[in-house]
C-alpha positions as CSV (number, residue, x, y, z in Angstrom):
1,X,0.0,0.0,0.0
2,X,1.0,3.4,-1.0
3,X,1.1,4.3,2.5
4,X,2.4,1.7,4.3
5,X,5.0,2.1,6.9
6,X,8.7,0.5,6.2
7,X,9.8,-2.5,8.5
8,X,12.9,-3.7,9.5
9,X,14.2,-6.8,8.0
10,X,15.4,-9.8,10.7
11,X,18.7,-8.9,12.0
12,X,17.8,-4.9,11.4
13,X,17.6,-2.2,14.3
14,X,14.5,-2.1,14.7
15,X,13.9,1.6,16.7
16,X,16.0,2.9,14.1
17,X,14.2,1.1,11.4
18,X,10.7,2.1,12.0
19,X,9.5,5.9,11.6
20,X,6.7,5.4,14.1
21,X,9.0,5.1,16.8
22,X,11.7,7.8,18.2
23,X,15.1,7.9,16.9
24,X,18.2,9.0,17.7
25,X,18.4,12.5,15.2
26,X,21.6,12.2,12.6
27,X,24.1,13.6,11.2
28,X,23.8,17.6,12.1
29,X,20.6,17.7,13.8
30,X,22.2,14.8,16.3
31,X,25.4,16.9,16.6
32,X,23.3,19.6,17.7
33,X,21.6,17.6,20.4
34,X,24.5,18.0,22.3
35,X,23.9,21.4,22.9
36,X,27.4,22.4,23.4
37,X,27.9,25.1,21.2
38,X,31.2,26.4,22.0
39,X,31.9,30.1,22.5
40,X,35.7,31.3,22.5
41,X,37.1,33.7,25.2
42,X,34.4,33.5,27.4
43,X,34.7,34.1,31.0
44,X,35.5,31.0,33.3
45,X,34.5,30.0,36.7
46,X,35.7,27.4,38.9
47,X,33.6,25.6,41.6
48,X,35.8,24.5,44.3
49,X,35.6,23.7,47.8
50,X,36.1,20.9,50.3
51,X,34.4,17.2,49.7
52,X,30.7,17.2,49.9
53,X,29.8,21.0,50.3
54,X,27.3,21.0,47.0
55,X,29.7,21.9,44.5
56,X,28.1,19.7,41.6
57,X,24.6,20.6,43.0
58,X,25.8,24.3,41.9
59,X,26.7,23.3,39.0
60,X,24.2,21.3,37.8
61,X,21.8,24.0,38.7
62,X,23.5,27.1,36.5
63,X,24.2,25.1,33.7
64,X,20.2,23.5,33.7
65,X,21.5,20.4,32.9
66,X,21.9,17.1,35.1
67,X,24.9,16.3,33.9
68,X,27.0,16.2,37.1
69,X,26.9,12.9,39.2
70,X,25.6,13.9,42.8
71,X,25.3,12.2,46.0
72,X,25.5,12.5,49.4
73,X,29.1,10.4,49.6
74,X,32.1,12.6,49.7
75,X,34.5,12.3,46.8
76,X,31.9,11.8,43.9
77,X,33.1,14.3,41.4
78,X,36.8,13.4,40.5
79,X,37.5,14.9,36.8
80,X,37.1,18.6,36.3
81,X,34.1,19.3,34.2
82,X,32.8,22.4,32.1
83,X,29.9,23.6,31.0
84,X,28.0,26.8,29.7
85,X,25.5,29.1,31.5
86,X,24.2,31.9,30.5
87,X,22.7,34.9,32.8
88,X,20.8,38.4,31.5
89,X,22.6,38.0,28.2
90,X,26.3,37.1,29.6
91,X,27.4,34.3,28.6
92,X,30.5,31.9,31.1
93,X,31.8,28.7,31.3
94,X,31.5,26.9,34.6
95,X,34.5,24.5,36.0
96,X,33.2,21.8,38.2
97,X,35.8,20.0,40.2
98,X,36.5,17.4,42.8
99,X,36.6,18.1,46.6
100,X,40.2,19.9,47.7
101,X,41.2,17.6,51.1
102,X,45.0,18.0,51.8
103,X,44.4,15.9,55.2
104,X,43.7,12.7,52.6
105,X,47.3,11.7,51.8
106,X,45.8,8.9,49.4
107,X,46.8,9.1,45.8
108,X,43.1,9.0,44.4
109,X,42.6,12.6,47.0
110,X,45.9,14.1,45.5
111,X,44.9,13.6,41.9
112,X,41.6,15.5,42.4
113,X,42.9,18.0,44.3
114,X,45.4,18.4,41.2
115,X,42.3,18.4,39.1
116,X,41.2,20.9,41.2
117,X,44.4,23.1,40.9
118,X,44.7,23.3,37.7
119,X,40.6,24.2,36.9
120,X,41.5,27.4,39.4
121,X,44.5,28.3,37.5
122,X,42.7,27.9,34.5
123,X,39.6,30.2,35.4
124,X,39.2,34.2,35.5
125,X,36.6,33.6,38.8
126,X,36.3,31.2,41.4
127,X,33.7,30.2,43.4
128,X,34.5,29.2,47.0
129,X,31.6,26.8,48.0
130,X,31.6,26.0,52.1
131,X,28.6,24.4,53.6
132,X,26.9,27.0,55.3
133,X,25.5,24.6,58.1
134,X,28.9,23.1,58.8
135,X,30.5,26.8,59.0
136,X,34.1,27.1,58.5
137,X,35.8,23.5,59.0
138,X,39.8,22.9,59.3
139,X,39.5,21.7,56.0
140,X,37.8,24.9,54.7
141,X,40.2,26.7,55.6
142,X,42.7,25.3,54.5
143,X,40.9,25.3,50.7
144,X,40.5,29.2,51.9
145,X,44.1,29.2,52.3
146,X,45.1,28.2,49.2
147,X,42.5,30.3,47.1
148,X,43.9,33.3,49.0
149,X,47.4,32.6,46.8
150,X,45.4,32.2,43.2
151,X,45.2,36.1,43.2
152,X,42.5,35.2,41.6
153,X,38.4,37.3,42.8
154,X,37.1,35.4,44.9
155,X,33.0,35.0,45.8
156,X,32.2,32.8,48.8
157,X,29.0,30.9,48.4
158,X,27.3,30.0,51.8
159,X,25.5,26.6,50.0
160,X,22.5,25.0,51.9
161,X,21.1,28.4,53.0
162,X,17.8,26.3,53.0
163,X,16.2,29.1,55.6
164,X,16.8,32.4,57.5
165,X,18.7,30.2,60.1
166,X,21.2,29.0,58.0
167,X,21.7,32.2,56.3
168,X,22.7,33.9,59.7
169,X,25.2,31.1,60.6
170,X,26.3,32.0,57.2
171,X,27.3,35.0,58.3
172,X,30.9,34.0,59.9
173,X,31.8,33.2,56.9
174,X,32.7,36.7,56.1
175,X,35.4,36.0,58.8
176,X,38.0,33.8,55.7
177,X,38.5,37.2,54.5
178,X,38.1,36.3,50.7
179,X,35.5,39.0,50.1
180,X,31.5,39.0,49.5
181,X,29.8,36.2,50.6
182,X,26.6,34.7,49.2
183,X,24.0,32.5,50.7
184,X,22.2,30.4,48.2
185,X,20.4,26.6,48.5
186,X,22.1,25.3,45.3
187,X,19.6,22.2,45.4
188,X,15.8,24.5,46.2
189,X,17.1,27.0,43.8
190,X,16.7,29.9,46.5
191,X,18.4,32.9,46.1
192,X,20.3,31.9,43.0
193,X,18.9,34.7,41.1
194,X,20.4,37.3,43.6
195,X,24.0,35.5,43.5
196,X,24.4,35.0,39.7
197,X,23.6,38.9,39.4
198,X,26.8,39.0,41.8
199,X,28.5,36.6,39.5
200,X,27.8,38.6,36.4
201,X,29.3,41.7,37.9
202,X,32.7,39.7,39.0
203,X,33.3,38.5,35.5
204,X,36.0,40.1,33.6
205,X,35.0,41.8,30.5
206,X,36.1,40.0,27.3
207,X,34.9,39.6,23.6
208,X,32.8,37.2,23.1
209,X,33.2,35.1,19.8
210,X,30.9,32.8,19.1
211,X,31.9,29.0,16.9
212,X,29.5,27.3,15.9
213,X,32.0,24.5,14.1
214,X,31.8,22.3,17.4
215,X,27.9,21.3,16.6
216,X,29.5,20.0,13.4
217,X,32.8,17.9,14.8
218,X,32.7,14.3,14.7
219,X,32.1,13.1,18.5
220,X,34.3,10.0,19.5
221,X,32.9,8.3,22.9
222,X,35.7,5.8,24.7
223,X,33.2,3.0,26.2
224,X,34.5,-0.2,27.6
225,X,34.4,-2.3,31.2
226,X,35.8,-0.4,34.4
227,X,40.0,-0.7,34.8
228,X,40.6,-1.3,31.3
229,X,42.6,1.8,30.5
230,X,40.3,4.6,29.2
231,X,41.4,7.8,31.0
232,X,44.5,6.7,30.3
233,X,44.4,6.0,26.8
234,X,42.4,9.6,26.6
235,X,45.4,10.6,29.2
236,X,48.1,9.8,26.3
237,X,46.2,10.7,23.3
238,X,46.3,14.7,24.6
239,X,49.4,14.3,26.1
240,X,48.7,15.1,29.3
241,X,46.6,14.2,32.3
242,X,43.6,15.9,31.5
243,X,41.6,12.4,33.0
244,X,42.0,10.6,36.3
245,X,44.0,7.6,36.1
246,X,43.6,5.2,39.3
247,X,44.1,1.2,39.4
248,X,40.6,0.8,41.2
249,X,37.9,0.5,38.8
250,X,35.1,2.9,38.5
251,X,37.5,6.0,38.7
252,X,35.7,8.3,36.1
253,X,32.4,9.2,37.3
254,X,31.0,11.8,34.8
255,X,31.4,12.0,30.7
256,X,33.9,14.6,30.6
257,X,34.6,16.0,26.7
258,X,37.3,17.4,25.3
259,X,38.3,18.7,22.0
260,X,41.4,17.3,20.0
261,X,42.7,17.9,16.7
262,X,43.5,14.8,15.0
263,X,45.7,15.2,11.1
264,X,44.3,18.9,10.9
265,X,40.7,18.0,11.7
266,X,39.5,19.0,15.3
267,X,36.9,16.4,16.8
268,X,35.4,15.6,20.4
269,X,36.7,13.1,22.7
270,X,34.2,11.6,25.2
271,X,35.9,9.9,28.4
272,X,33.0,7.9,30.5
273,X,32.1,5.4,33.1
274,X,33.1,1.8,33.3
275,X,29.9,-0.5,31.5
276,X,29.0,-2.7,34.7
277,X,26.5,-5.4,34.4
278,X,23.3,-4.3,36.0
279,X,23.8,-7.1,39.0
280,X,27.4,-5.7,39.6
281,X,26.2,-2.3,40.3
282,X,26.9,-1.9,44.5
283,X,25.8,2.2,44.8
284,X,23.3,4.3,42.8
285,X,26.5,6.4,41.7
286,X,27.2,3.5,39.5
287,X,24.2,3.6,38.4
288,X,24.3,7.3,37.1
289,X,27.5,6.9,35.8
290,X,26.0,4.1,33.2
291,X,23.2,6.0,32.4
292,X,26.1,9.1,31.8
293,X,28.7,6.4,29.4
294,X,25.2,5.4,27.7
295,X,24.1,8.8,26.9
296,X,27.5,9.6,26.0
297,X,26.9,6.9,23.0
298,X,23.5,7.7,22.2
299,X,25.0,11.4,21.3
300,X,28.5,10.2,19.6
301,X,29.4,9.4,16.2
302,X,32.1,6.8,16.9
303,X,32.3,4.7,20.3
304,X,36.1,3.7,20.5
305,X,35.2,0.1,22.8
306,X,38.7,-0.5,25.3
307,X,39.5,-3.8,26.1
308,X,42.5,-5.6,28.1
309,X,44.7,-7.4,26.1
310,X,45.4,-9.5,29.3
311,X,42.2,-10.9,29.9
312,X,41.8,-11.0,25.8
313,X,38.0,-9.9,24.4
314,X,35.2,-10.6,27.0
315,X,31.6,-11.2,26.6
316,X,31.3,-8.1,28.4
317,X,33.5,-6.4,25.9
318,X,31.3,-7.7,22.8
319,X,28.2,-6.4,25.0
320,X,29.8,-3.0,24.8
321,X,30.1,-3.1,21.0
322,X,26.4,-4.2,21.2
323,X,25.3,-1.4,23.2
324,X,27.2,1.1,20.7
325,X,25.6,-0.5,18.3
326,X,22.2,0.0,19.4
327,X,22.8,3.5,19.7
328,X,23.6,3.8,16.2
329,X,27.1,4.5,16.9
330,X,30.5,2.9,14.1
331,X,32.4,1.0,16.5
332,X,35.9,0.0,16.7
333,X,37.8,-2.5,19.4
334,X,41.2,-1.2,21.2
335,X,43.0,-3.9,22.8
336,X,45.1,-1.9,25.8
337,X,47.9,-3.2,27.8
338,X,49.4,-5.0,24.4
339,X,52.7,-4.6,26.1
340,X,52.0,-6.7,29.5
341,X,50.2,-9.5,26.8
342,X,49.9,-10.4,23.0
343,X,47.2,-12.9,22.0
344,X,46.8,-13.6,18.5
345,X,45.2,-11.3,16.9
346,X,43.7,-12.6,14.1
347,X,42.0,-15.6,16.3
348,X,40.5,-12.5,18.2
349,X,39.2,-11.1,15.2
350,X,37.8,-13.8,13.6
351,X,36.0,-14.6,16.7
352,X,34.7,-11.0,16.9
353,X,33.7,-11.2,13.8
354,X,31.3,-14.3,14.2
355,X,29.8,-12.4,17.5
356,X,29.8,-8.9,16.6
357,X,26.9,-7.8,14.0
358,X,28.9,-4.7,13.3
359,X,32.4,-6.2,12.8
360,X,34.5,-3.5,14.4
361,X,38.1,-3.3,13.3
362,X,40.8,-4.0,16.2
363,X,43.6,-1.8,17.1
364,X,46.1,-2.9,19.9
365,X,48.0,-0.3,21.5
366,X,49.7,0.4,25.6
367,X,48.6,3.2,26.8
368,X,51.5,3.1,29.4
369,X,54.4,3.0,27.0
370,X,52.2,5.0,24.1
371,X,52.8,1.8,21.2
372,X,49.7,2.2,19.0
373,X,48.1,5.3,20.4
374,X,48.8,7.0,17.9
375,X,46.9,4.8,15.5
376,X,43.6,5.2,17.6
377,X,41.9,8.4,16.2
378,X,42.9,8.2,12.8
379,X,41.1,4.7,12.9
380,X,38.4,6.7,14.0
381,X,38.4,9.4,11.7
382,X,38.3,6.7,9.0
383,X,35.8,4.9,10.4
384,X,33.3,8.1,10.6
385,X,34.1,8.8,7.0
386,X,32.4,5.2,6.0
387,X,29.6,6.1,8.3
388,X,29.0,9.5,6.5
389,X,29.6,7.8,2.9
390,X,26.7,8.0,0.5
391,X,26.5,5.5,-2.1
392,X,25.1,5.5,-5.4
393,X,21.6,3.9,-6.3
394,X,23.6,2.2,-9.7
395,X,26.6,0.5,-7.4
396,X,23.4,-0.4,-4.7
397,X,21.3,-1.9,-7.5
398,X,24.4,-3.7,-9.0
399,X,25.3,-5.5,-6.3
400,X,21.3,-6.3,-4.9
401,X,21.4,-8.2,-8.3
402,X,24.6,-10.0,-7.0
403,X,23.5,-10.8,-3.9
404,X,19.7,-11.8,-4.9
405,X,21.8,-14.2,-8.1
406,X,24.0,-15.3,-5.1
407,X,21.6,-16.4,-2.6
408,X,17.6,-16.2,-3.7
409,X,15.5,-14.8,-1.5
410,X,13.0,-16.9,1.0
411,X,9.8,-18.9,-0.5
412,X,6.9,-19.5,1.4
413,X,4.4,-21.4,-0.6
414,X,4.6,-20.3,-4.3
415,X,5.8,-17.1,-3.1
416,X,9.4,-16.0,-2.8
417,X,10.9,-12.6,-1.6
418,X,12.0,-10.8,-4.5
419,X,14.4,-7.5,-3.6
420,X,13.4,-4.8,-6.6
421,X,15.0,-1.6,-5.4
422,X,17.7,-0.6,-3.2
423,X,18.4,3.4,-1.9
424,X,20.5,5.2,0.4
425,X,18.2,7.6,2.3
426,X,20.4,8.6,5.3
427,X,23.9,8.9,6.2
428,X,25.7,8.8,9.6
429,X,24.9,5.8,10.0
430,X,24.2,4.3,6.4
431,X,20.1,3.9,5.8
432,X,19.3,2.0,3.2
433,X,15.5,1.8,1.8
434,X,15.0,-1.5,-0.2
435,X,11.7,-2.4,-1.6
436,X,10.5,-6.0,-2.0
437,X,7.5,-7.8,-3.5
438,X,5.9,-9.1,0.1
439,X,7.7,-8.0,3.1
440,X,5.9,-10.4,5.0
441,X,8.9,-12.7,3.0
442,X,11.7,-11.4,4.8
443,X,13.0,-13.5,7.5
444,X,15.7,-12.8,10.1
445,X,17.9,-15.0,8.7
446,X,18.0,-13.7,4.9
447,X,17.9,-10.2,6.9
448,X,21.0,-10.5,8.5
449,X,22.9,-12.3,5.6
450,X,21.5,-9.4,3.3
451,X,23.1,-6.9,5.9
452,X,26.7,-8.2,6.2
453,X,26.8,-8.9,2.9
454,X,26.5,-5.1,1.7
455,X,28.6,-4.2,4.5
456,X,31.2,-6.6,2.9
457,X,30.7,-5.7,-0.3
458,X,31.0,-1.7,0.3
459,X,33.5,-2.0,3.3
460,X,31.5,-1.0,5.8
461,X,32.6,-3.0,9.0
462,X,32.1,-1.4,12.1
463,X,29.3,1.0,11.0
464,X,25.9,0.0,11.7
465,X,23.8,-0.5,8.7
466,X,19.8,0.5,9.3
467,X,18.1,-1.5,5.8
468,X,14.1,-0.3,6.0
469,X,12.0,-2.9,3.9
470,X,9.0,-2.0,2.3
471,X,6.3,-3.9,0.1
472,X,6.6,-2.4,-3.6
473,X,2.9,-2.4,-5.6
């Protein structure tokens, strides 16, 4: 019927398939879902304080976005994160950053207090968060103490100003001697109008140019199982320890991007959570943070999947392509710690090949000694340039002929599936439009045959391939 809806063939996506249902936007319009239009020379402001006074609350609440992990444990927010807010027509970038503890002498406490460090001597304002309930603690202080040598201006927000109580307790506070102090409730929302008018007038005054370019970069997501060497793969690749590195798993708690520019072409790199199995998940952080590394693929282009060499390519590994996969993202495998151990690779990739629909390509590297970094991105780059190719209807039809001479289509009855009419309608990822004589004809098996055989034949492995079937009158 003229106006009958396409279906997926067996082995297809099918949320991506069907126009009934939602879909992840592409190309462009899914670049600007991120909403992370970059302006240059803006203004920057750094959220610091000691462990657990809000400062991701605060965050979260000038930038409108959820994008912060927050909980009541100390120590949640590890990586320094940024993000844009905007305030009667002035427009700033916000720092968010770990708790600064000097009394914790561990090495996961130093690292974010480094994190830390460097966000305030990257920033033109800082914003010295203290629990205004608490008061002043030792550990205030000594954050106080340290701010007080930035020579940077200072504002001191009294956080958890939940009532007229707390806001006179917040009055000692004046008493650190780092200037105005302002009593908001990050998480009711109180009073925040009255403090970002404060913050507005403490920004230095700078030309604002706005690029647009970043809605267009190609986004590259780094998804794999917790302690396989992410950060510090992302750590080598810029050079410099812009990520977290820790041997206990489950270090990076938010997606933290960052721009790179790869051969002359700039694109976005997205660090994220460890993918734990649901049962495997102890604390409801964990639980944000997957939601956080599965968003992160849902709004990426290419989802670079880490895996340890030592332990070789896990079920939980292939699960990760899978997910990247459903989220319409071109995959490809990096197996880290090639140094420590060297299975064979071409066993490895002839079993991916049999489990993974996508058939990502496999790059070893060591992010430790740096062997095979290098090779990561431009993978990458070449792998989003098959996901944005657009083929032509003559080559499509050609090789439907092929295929359909190769391997007939399914018969039920006196009926058998005949493919008439094959058309790319999308790009980034591939999606294809084939017409048929009885859709109803199209099983799962032929589906998934018919899909890795174009791949194949147009060398499309590791980009998904949507094929929408529809009846032909």
């Amino acid at each position: 019927m003229a106006n009958e809806k396409p279906t997926t063939p067996a082995g297809g996506n099918e949320k991506a398939s069907r126009p009934g249902l939602p879909d992840r936007p592409r190309g462009r319009e899914r670049h600007a879902a991120r909403g992370s239009t970059v302006v240059s020379n803006q203004p920057v402001v750094a959220v610091v304080g000691y462990p657990n006074v809000g400062k991701s609350t605060l965050f979260n609440r000038l930038t409108g976005r959820r994008e912060a992990v927050v909980d009541s444990m100390p120590g949640v927010t590890r990586d320094r994160r940024q993000g844009g807010a905007e305030w009667n027509g002035v427009q700033f970038q916000i720092l968010d950053t770990g708790g600064i503890d000097d009394a914790d002498a561990s090495d996961m406490a130093r690292e974010i207090s480094s994190q830390a460090i460097r966000a305030i001597d990257e920033s033109d304002l800082i914003l010295f968060v203290v629990d205004a309930m608490a008061g002043a603690t030792t550990g205030d202080l000594e954050v106080a103490e340290r701010l007080r040598r930035s020579h940077r201006p200072i504002i001191v927000v009294a956080n958890k100003c939940d009532n007229d109580e707390a806001e006179l307790r917040a009055q000692s506070l004046w008493g650190l001697g780092l200037g105005e102090v302002v009593c908001v409730s990050a998480l009711h929302g109180r009073s925040i109008g009255d403090f970002l008018d404060v913050l507005v007038e403490s920004l230095p005054e700078v030309e604002e140019v706005y690029d647009e370019r970043i809605d267009r970069l190609p986004a590259f997501c780094i998804i794999g199982r917790p302690n396989v060497g992410k950060s510090s793969i992302l750590n080598a690749m810029l050079g410099e320890n812009r990520m977290i590195v820790h041997d206990v798993p489950g270090t990076t708690r938010d997606p933290v991007d960052t721009i790179i520019e790869v051969d002359g072409e700039e694109v976005v790199l997205i660090d994220t959570a460890g993918l734990r199995r649901r049962g495997r998940m102890r604390h409801r952080i964990e639980q944000y943070s997957q939601i956080r590394a599965i968003e992160s693929a849902e709004r990426a282009d290419v989802a670079i999947v880490v895996a340890d060499a030592t332990e070789g390519i896990t079920e939980a590994d292939l699960a990760a392509c899978d997910q990247a996969a459903h989220s319409h993202c071109a995959t490809m495998l990096v197996l880290n710690k090639w140094d420590v151990a060297q299975p064979d690779v071409i066993d490895l990739r002839g079993r991916v090949h049999r489990k993974s629909r996508q058939h990502p390509a496999i790059v070893v590297c060591s992010a430790l000694t740096g062997e095979g970094v290098d090779r990561i991105l431009p993978a990458a780059l070449r792998l989003h340039a098959k996901s944005c190719t657009r083929i032509s209807t003559k080559a499509l039809n050609n090789a439907l002929r092929d295929l359909a001479a190769e391997r007939p289509g399914p018969r039920e009855g006196n009926k058998r599936l005949s493919m008439r009419f094959l058309v790319q309608t999308g790009v980034n990822p591939p999606v294809f439009r084939l017409e048929v004589n009885d859709r109803t004809l199209m099983t799962r098996d032929y589906g998934f045959w018919l899909e890795n055989r174009l791949r194949e034949h147009f060398d499309l492995d590791g980009v998904p391939v949507d094929i929408e079937v529809r009846s032909r009158r």
